[in-house]
N, C-alpha and C positions, 0 to 999 in steps of 0.2 A: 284442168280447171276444176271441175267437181269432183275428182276423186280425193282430196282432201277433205271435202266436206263430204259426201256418201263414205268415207272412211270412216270418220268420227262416230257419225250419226247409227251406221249396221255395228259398230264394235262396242259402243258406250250409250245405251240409250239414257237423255236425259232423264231422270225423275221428275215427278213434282212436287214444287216445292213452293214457299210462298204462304201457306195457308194461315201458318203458325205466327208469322210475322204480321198480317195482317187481322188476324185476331189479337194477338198483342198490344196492336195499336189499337184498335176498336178498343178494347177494354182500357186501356191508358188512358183514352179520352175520354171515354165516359165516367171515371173517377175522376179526374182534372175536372172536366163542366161541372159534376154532380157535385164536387166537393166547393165546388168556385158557388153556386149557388145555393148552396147551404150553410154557405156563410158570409152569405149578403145581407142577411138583418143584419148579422154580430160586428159587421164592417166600420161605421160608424163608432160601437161601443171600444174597438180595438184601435182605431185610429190615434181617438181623445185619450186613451190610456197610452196610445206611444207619443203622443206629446205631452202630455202631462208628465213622464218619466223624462224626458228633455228638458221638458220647463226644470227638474227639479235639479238635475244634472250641472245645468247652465247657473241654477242658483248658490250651489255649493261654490262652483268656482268661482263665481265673482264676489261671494262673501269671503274668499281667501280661504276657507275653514282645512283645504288642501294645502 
């Protein structure tokens, strides 16, 4: 029963590992928040510039000038 596993464990000890991946994410995230919040003013100004570039989109085609 456990000489499969006291097998593995005296022949292969695991390492550690993990750190790297979870540093990875910690800093992932903290550029996604930091960058989400530092362009929460400009949010609004980027919005009205993607509807305005719609608005203008929707007006070429319905004047036919396509």
């Amino acid at each position: 029963m456990n000489a499969k596993k006291t097998a593995r464990s005296e022949r292969w000890p695991r390492p550690p590992r993990g750190q790297a991946m979870i540093e990875y994410s910690l800093v992932t995230h903290f550029l996604l928040i930091g960058g989400s919040l530092a362009l929460m003013p400009v949010m609004s100004t980027l919005f009205d510039s993607l509807s305005k570039f719609y608005e203008s989109i929707f007006l070429v085609l319905m004047t036919g000038a396509v």
